[in-house]
VMD Tcl script that builds the backbone (N, CA, C; Angstrom):
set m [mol new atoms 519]
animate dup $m
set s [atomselect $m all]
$s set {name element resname resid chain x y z} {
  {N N UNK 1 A 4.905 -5.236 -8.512}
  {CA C UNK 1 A 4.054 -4.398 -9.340}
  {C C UNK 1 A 3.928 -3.045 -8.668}
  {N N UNK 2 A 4.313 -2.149 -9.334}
  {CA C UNK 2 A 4.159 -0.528 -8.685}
  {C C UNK 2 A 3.332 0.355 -9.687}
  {N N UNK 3 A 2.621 1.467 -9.336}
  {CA C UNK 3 A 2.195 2.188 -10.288}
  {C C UNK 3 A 2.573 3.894 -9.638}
  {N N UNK 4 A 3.525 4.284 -10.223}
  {CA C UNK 4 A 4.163 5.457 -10.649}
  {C C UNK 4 A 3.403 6.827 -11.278}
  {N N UNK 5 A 3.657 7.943 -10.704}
  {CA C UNK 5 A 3.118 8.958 -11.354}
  {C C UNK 5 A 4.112 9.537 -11.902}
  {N N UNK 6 A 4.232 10.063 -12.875}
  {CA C UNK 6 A 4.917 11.351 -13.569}
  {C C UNK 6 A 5.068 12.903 -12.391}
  {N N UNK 7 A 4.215 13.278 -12.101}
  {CA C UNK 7 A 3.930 14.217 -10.867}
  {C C UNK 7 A 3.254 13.496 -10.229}
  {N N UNK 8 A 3.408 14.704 -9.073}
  {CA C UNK 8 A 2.709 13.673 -7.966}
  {C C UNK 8 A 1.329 13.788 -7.920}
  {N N UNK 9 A 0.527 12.876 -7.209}
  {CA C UNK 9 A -0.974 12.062 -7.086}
  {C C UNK 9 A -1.625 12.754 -6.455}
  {N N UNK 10 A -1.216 13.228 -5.322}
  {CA C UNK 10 A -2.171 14.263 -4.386}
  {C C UNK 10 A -1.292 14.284 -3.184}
  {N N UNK 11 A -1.673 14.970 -2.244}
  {CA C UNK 11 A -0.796 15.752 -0.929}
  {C C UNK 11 A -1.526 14.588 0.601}
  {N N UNK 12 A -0.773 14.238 1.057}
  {CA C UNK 12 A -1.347 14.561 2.322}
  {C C UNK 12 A -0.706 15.355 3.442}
  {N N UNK 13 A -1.358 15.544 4.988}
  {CA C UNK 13 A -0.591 16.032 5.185}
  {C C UNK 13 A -0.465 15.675 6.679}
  {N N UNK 14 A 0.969 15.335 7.185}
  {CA C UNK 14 A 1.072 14.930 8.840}
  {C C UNK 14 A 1.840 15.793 9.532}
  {N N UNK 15 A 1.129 16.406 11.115}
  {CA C UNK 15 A 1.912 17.020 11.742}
  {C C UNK 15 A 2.518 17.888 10.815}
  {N N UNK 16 A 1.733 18.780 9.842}
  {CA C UNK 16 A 2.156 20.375 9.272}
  {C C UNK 16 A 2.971 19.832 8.009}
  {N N UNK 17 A 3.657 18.774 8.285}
  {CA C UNK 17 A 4.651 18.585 6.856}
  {C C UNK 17 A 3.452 17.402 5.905}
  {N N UNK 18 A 3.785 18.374 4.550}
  {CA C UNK 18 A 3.240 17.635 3.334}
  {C C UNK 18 A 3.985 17.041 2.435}
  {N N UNK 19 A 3.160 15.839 2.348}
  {CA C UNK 19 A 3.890 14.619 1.538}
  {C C UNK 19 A 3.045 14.277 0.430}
  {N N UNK 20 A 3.907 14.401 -0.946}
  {CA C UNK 20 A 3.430 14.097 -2.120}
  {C C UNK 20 A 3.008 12.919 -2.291}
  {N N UNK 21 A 1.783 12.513 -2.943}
  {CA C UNK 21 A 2.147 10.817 -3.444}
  {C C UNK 21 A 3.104 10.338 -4.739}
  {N N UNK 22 A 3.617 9.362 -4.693}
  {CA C UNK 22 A 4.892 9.214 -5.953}
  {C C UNK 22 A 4.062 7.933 -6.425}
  {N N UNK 23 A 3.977 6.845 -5.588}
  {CA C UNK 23 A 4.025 5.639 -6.158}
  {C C UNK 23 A 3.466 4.586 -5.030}
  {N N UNK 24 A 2.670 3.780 -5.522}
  {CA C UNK 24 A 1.903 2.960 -4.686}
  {C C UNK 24 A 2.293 1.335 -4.945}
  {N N UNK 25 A 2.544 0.369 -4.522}
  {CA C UNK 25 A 2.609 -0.951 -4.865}
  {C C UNK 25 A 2.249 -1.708 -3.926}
  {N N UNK 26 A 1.883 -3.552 -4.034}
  {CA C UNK 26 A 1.363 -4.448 -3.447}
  {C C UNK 26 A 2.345 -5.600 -3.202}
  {N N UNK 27 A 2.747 -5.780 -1.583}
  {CA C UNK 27 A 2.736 -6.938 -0.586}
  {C C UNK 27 A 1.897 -8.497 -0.735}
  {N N UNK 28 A 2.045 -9.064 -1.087}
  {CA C UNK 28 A 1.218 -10.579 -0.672}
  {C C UNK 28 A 2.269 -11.618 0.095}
  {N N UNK 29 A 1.950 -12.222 1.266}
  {CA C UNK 29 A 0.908 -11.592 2.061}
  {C C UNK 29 A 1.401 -9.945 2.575}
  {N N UNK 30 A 0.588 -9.348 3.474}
  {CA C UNK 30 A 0.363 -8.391 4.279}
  {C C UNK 30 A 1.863 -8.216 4.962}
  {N N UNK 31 A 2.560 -7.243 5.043}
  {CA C UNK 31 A 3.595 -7.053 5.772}
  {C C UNK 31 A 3.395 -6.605 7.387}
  {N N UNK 32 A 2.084 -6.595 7.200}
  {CA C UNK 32 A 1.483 -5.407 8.710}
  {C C UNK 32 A 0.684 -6.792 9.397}
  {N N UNK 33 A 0.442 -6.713 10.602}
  {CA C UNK 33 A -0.257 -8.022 11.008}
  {C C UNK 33 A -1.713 -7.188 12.488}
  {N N UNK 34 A -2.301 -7.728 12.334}
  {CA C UNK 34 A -3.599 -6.717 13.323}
  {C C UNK 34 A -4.276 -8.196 14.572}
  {N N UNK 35 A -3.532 -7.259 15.405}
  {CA C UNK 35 A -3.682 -8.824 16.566}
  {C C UNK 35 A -3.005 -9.852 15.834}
  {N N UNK 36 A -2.063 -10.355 15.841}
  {CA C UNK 36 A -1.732 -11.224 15.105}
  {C C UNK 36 A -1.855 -11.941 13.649}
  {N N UNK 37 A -2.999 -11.060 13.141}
  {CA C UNK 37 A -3.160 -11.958 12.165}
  {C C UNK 37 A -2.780 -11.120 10.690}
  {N N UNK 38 A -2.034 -11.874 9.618}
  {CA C UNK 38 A -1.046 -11.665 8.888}
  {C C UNK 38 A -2.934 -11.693 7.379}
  {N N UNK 39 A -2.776 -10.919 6.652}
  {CA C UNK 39 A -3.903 -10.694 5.356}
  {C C UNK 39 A -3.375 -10.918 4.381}
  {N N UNK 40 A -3.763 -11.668 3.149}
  {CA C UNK 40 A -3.657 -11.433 1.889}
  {C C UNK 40 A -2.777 -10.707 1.201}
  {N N UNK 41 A -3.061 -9.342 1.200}
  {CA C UNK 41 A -2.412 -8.214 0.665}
  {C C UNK 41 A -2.525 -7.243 1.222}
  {N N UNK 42 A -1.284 -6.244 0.731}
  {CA C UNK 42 A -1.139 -5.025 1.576}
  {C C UNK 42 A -0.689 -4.108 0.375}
  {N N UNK 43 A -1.043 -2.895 0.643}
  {CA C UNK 43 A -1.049 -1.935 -0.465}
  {C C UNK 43 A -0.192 -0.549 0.221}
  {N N UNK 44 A 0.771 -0.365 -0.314}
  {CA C UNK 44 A 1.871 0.749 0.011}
  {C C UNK 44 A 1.706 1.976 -0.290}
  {N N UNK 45 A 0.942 2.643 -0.272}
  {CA C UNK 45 A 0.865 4.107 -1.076}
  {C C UNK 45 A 2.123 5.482 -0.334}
  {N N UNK 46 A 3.034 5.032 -1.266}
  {CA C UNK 46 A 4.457 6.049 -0.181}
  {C C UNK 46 A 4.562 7.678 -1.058}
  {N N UNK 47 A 4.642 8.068 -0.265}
  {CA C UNK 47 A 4.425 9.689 -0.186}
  {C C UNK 47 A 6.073 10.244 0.435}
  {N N UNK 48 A 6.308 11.238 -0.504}
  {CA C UNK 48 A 7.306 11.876 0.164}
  {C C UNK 48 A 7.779 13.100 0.338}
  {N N UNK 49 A 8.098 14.182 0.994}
  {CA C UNK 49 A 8.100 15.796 1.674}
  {C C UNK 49 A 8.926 16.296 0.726}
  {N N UNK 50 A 8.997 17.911 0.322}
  {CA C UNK 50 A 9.864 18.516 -0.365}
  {C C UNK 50 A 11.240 18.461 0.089}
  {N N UNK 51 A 11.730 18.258 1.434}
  {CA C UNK 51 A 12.893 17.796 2.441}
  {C C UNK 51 A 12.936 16.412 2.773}
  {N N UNK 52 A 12.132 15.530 1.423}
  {CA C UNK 52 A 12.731 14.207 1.489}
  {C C UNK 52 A 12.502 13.004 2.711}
  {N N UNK 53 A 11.553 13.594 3.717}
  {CA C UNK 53 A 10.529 12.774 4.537}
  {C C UNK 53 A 9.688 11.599 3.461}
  {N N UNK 54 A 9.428 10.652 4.460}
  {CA C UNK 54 A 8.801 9.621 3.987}
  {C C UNK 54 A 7.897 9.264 4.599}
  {N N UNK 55 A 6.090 9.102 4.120}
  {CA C UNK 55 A 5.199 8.723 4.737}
  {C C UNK 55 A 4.396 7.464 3.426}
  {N N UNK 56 A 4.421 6.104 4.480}
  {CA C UNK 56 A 3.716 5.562 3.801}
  {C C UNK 56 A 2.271 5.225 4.107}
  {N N UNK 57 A 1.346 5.017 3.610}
  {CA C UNK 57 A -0.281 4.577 3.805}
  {C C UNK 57 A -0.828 2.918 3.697}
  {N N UNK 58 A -0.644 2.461 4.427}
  {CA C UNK 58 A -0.587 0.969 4.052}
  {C C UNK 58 A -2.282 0.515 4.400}
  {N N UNK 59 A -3.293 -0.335 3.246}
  {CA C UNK 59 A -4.058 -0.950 3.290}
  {C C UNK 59 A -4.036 -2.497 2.979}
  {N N UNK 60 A -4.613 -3.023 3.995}
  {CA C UNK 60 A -4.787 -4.052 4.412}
  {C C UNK 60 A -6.369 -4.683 3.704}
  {N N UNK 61 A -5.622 -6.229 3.225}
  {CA C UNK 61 A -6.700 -6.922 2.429}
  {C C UNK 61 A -6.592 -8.118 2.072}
  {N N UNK 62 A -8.417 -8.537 2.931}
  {CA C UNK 62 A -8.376 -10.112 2.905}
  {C C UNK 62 A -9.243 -10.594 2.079}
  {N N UNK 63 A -9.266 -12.217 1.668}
  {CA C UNK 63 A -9.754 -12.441 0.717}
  {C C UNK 63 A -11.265 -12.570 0.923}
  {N N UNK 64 A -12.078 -11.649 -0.244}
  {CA C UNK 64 A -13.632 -11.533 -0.506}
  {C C UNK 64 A -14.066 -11.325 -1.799}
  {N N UNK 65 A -14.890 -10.043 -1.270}
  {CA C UNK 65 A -15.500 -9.692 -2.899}
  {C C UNK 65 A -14.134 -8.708 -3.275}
  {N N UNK 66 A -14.504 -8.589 -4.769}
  {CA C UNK 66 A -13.315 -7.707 -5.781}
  {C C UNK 66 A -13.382 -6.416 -5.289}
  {N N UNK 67 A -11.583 -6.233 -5.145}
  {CA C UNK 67 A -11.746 -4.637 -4.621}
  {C C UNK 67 A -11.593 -3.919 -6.392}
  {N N UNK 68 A -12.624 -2.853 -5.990}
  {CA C UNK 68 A -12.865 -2.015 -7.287}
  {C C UNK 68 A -11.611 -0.983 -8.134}
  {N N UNK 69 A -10.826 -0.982 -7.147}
  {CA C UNK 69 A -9.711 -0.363 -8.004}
  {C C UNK 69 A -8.978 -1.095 -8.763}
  {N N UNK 70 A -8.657 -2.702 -7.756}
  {CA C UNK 70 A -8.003 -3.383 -8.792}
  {C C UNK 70 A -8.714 -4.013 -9.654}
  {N N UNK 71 A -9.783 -3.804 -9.710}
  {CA C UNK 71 A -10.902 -4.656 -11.257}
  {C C UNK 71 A -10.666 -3.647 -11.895}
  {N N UNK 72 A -10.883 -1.885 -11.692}
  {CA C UNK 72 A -10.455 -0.951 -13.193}
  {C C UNK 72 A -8.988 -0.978 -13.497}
  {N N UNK 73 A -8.362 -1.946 -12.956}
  {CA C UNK 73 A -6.593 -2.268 -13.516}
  {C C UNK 73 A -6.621 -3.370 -14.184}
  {N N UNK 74 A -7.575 -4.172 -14.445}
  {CA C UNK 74 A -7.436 -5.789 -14.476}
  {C C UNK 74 A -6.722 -5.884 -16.308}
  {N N UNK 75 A -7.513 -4.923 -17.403}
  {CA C UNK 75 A -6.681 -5.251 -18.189}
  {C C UNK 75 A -5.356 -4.346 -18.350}
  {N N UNK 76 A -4.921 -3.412 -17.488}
  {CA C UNK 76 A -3.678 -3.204 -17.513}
  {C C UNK 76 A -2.287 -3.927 -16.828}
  {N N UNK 77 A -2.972 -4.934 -15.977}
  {CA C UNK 77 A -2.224 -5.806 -15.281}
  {C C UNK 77 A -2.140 -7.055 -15.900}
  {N N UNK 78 A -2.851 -7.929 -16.292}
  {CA C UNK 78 A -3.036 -8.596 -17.169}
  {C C UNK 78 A -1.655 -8.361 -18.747}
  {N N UNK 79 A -2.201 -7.086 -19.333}
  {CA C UNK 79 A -0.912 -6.769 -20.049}
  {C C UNK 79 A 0.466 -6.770 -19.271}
  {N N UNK 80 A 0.740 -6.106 -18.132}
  {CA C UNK 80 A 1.648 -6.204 -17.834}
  {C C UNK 80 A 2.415 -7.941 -17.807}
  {N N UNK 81 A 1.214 -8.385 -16.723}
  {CA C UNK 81 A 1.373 -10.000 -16.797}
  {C C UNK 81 A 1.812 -10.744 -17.854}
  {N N UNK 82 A 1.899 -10.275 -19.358}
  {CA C UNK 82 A 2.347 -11.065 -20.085}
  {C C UNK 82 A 3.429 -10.782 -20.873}
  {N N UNK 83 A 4.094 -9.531 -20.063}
  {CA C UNK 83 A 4.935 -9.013 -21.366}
  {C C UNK 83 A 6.340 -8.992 -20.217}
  {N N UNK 84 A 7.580 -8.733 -20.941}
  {CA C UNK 84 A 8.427 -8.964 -19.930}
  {C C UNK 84 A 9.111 -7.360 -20.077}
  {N N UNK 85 A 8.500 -6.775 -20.742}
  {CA C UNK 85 A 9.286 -5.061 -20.244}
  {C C UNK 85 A 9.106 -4.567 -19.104}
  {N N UNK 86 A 10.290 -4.078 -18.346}
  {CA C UNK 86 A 10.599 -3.395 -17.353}
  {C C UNK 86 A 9.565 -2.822 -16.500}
  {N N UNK 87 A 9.316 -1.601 -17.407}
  {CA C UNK 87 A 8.391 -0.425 -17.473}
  {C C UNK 87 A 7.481 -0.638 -18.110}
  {N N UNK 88 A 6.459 -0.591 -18.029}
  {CA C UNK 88 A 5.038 -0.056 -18.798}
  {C C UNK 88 A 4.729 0.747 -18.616}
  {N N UNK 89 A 3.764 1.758 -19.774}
  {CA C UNK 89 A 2.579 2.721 -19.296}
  {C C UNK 89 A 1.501 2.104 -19.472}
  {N N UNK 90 A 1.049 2.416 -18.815}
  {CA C UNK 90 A -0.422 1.922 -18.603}
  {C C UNK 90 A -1.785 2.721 -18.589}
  {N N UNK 91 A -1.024 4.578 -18.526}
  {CA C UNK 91 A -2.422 5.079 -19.439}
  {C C UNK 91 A -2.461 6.055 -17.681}
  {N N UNK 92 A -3.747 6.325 -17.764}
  {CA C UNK 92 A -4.230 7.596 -16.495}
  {C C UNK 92 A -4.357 6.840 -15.141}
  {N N UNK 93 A -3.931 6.451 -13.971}
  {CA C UNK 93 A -4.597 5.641 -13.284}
  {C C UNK 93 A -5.063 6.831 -11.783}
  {N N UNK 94 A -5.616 7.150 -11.889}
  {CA C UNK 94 A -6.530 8.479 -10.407}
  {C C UNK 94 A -5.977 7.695 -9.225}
  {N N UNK 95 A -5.751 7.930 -8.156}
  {CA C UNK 95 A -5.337 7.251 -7.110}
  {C C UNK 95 A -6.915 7.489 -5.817}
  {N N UNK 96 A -7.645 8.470 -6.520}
  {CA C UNK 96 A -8.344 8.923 -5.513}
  {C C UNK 96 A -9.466 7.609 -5.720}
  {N N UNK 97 A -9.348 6.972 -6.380}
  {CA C UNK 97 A -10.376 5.497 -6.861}
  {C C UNK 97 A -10.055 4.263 -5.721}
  {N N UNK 98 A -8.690 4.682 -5.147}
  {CA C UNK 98 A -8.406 3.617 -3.754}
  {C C UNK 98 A -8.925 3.850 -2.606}
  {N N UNK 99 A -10.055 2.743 -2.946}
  {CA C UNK 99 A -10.510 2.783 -1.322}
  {C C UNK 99 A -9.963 2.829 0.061}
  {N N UNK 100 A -10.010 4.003 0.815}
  {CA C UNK 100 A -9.528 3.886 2.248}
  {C C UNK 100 A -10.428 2.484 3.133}
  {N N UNK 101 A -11.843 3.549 3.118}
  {CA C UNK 101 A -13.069 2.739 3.614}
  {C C UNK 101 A -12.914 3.147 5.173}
  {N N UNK 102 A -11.982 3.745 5.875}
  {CA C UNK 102 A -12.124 4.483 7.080}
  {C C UNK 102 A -11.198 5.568 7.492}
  {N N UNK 103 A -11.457 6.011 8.757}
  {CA C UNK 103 A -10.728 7.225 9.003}
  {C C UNK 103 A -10.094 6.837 10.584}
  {N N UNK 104 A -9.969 5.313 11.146}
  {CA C UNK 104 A -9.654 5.020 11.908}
  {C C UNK 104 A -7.766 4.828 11.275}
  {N N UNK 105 A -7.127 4.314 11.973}
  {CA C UNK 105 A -5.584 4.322 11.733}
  {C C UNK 105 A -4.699 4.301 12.703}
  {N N UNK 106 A -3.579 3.357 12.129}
  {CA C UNK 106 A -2.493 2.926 13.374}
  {C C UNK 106 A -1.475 4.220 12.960}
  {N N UNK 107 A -1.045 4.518 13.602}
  {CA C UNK 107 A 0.049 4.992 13.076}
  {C C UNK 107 A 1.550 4.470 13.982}
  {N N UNK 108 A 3.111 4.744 13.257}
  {CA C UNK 108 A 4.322 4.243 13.939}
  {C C UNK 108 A 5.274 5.124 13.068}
  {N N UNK 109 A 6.590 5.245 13.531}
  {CA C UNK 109 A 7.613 5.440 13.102}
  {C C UNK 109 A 8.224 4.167 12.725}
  {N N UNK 110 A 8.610 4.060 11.604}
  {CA C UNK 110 A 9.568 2.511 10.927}
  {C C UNK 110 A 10.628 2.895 9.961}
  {N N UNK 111 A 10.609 1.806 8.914}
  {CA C UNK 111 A 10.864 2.159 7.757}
  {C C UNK 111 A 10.438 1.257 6.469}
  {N N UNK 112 A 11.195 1.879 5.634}
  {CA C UNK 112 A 10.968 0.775 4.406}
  {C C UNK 112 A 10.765 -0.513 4.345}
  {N N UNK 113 A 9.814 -1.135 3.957}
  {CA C UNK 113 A 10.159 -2.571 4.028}
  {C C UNK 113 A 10.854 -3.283 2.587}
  {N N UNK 114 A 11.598 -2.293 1.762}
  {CA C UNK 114 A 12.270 -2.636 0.778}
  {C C UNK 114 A 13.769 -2.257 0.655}
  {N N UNK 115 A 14.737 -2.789 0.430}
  {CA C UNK 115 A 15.893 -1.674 0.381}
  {C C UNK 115 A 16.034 -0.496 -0.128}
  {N N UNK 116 A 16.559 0.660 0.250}
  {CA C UNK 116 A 17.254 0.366 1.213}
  {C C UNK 116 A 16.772 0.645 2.569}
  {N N UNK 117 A 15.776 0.369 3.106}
  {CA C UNK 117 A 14.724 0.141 3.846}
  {C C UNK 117 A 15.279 1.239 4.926}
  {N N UNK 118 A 15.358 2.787 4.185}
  {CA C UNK 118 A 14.776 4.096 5.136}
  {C C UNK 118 A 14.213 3.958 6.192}
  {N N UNK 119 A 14.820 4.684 7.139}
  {CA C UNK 119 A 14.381 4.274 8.621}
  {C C UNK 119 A 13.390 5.927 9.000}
  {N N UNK 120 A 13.028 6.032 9.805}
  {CA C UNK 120 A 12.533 7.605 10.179}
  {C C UNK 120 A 11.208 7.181 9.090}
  {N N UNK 121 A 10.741 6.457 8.745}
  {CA C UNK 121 A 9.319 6.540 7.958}
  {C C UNK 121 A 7.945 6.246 8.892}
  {N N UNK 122 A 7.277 7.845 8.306}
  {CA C UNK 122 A 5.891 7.597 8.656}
  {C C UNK 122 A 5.163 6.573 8.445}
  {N N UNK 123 A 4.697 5.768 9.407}
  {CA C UNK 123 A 3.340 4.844 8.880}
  {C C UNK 123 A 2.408 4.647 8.824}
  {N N UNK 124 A 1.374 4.740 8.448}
  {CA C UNK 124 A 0.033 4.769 8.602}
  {C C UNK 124 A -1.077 3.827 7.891}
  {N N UNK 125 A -1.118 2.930 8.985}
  {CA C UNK 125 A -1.997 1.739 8.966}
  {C C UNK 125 A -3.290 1.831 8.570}
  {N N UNK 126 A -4.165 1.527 7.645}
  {CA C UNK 126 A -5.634 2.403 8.284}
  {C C UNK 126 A -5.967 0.455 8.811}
  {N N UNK 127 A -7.146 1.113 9.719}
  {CA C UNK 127 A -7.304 0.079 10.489}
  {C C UNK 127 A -8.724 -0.898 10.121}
  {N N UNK 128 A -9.255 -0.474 8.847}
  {CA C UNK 128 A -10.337 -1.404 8.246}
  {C C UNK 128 A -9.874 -2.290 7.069}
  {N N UNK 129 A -10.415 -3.201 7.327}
  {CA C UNK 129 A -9.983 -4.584 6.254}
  {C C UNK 129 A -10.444 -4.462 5.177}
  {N N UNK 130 A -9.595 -4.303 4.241}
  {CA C UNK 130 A -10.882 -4.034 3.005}
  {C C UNK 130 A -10.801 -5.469 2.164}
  {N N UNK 131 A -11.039 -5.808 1.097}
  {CA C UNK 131 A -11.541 -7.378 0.533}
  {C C UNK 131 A -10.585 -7.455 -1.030}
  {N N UNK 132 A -10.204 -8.089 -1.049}
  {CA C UNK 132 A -9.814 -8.674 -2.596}
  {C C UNK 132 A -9.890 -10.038 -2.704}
  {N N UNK 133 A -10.514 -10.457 -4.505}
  {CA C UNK 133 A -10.342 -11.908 -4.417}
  {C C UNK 133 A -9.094 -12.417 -4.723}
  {N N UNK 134 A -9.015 -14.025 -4.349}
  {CA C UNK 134 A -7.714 -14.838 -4.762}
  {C C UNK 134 A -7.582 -14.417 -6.091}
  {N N UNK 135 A -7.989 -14.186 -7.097}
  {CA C UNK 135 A -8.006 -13.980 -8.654}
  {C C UNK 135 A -6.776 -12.726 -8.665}
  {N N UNK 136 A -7.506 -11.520 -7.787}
  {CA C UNK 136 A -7.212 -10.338 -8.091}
  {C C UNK 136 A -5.280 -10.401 -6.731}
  {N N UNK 137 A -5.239 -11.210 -6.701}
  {CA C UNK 137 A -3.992 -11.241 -5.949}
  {C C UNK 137 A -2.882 -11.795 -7.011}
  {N N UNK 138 A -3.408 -12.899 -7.177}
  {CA C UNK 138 A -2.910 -14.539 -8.210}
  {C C UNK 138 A -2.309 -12.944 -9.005}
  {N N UNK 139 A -2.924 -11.851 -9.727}
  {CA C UNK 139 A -2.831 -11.207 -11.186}
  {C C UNK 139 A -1.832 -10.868 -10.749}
  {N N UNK 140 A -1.926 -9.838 -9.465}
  {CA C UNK 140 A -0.604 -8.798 -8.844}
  {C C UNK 140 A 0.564 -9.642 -8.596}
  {N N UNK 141 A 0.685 -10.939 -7.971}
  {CA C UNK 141 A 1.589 -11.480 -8.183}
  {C C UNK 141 A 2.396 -11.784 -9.236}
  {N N UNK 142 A 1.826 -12.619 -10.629}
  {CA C UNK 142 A 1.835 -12.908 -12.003}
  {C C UNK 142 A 2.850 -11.924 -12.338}
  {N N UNK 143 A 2.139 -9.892 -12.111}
  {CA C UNK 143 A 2.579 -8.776 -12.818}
  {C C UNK 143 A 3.924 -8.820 -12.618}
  {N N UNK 144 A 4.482 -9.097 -11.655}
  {CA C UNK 144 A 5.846 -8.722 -10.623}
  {C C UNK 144 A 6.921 -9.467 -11.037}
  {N N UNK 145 A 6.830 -10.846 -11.976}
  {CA C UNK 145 A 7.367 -11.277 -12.699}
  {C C UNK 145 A 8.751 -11.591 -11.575}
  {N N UNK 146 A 8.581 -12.054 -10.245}
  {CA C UNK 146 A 9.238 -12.659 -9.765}
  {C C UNK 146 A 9.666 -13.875 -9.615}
  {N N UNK 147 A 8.747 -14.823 -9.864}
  {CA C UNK 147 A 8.733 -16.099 -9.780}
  {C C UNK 147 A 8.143 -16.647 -8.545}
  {N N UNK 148 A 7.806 -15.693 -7.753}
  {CA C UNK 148 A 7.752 -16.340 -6.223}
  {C C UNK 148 A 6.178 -16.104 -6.038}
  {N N UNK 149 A 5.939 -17.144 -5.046}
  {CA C UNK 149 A 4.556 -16.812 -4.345}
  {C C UNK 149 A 4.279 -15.625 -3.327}
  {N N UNK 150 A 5.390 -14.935 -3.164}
  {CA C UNK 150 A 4.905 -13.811 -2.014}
  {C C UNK 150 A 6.246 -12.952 -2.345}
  {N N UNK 151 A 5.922 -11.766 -1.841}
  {CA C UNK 151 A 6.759 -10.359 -2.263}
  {C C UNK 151 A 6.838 -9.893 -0.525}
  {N N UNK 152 A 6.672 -10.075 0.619}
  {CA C UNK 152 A 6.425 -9.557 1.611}
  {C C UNK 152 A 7.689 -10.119 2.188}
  {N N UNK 153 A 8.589 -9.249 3.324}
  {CA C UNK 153 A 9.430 -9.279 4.216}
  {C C UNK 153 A 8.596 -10.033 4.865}
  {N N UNK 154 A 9.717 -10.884 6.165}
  {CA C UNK 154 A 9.002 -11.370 6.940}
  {C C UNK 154 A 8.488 -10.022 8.446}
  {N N UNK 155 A 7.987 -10.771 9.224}
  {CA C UNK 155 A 7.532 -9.788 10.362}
  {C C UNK 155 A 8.440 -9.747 10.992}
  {N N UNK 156 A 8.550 -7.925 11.219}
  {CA C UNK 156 A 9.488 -7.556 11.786}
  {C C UNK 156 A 9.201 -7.015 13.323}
  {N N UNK 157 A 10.196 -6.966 14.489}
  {CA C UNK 157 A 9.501 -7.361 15.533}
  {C C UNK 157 A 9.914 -5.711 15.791}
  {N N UNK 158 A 8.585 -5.330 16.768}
  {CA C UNK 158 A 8.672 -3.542 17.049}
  {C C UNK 158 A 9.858 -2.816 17.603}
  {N N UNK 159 A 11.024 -3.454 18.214}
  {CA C UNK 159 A 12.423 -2.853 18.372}
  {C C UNK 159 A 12.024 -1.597 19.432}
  {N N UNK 160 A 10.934 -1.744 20.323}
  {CA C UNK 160 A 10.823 -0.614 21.141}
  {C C UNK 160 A 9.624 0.441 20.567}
  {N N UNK 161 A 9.107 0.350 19.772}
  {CA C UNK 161 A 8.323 1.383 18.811}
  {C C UNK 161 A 6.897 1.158 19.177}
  {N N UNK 162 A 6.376 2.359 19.479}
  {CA C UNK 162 A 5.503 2.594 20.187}
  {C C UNK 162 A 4.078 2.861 18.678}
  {N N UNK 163 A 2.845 1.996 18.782}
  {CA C UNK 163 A 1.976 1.622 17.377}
  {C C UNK 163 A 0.727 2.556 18.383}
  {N N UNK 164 A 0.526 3.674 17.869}
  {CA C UNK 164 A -0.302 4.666 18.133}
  {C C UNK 164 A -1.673 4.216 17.361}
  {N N UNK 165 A -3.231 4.008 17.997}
  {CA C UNK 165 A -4.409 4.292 17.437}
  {C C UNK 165 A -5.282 5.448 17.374}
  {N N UNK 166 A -5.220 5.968 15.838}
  {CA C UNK 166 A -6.250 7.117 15.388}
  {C C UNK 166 A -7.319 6.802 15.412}
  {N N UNK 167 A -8.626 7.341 16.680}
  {CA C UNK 167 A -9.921 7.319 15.998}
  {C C UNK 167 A -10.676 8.713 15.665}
  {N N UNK 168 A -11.158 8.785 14.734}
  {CA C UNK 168 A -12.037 10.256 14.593}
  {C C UNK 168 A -12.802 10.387 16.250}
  {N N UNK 169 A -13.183 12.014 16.065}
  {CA C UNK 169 A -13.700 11.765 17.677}
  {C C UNK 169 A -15.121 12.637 17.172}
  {N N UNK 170 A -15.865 12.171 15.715}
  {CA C UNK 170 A -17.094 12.755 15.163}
  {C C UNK 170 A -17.575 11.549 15.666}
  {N N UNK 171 A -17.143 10.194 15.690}
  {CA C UNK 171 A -18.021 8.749 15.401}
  {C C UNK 171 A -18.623 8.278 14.298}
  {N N UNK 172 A -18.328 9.561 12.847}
  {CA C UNK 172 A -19.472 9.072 12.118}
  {C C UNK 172 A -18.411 7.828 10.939}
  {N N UNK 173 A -17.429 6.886 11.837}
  {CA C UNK 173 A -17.028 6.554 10.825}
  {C C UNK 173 A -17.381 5.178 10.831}
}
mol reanalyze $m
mol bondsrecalc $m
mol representation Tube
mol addrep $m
């Protein structure tokens, strides 16, 4: 399940170069693991530079209360869930409605975890757990119309790559 913009979503920006957002999609389980331990779901928000750099934003999420972005998707996923076209539109979706929930963050050099799995990609972990229920996973799975219980590569081992921690140095996070 991916959700696609027409233009891009908003900017961020690393080390001076700015990266558009294109397109965001969901992992079950978690492709990212924190001390060892592997979450629910993981949420891809990949961004990419006018020179074709790649930065992705990955949130991490275990099972709780409903995360609020994916409850204002529930009946566009749901539709998706039952129909077997390719593509859907699905109407306006704001990206700024995805909860970060902090300003802490791993960051690494990697790549794609999809083919053709781009190497030289920004990563950026944020480092708070945020919550989704089994319901709101069960849907994202359903949408993807794979057949399978999980969409996630397995864990891939760091190959030398050095996993940098961002903390704000205000404290107020």
């Amino acid at each position: 399940m991916q959700l696609k913009w027409e233009s891009g979503a908003g900017i961020i920006e690393i080390n001076g170069t700015e990266y558009v957002l294109n397109q965001c999609h969901w992992h079950s389980p978690s492709e990212h693991t924190i001390d060892g331990e592997r979450f629910a779901l993981e949420l891809h928000m990949v961004h990419e530079s006018l020179d074709g750099k790649i930065a992705v934003v990955g949130i991490l999420y275990k099972i709780g209360r409903p995360d609020s972005f994916l409850s204002s998707l529930t009946k566009q996923l749901e539709y998706v869930a039952g129909t077997t076209e390719r593509d859907t539109v699905v109407g306006v979706v704001d990206p700024r409605n995805i909860k970060i929930g902090s300003r802490k963050y791993y960051r690494y050099l990697g790549s794609l975890t999809t083919p053709p799995c781009t190497e030289n990609v920004v990563w950026t972990v944020v480092k708070k757990v945020r919550t989704v229920t089994k319901e709101q996973v069960q849907l994202l799975r359903v949408a993807v119309h794979d057949d399978s219980d999980t969409n996630a590569r397995p864990l891939q081992p760091l190959n030398g790559r050095t996993v940098k921690l961002f903390i704000p140095e205000d404290k107020d996070d």
